[in-house]
C-alpha positions in Angstrom: 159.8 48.1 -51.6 158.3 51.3 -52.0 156.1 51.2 -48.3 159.3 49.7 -46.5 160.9 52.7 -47.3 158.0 55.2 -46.6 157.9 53.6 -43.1 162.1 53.9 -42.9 161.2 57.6 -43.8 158.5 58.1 -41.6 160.6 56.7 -38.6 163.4 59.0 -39.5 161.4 62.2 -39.0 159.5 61.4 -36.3 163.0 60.9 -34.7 164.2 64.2 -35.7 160.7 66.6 -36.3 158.6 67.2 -32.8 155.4 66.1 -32.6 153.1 69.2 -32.8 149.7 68.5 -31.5 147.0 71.2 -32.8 144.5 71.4 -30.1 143.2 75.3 -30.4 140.6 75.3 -33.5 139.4 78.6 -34.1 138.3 80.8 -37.0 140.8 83.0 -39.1 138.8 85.8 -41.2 140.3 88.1 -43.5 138.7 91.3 -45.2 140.1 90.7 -49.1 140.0 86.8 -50.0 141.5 85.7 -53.4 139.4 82.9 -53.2 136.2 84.5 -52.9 136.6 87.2 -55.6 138.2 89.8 -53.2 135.4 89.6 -50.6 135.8 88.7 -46.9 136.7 84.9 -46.1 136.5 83.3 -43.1 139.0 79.7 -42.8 138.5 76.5 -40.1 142.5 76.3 -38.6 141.3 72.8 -38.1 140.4 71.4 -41.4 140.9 73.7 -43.7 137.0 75.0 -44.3 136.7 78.0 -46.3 133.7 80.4 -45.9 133.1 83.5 -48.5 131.4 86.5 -47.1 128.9 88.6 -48.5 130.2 91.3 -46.1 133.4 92.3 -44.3 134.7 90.5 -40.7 
């Protein structure tokens, strides 16, 4: 019952969201990271990757 009405769901928004595709990957890097202790970090826009530092961008 549940995955009939995840499809019913999934069919709604697709109806009503655009379809985004993401085809420019790239590099985001940003001097003060909370991740990384307040160093420099460097994130994959395509999946997510983070990278600490040891210096600034």
């Amino acid at each position: 019952m549940f995955k009939k009405l995840e499809s019913l769901g999934t069919a709604l928004v697709e109806r009503l969201v655009p379809r985004i595709e993401a085809s420019a990957c790239g590099w985001n890097c940003w001097n003060d990271c909370w991740q990384c202790a307040h160093s420099a970090c460097k994130v994959n826009t395509c999946n997510g990757q983070l990278v600490c530092l040891s210096g600034r961008c």
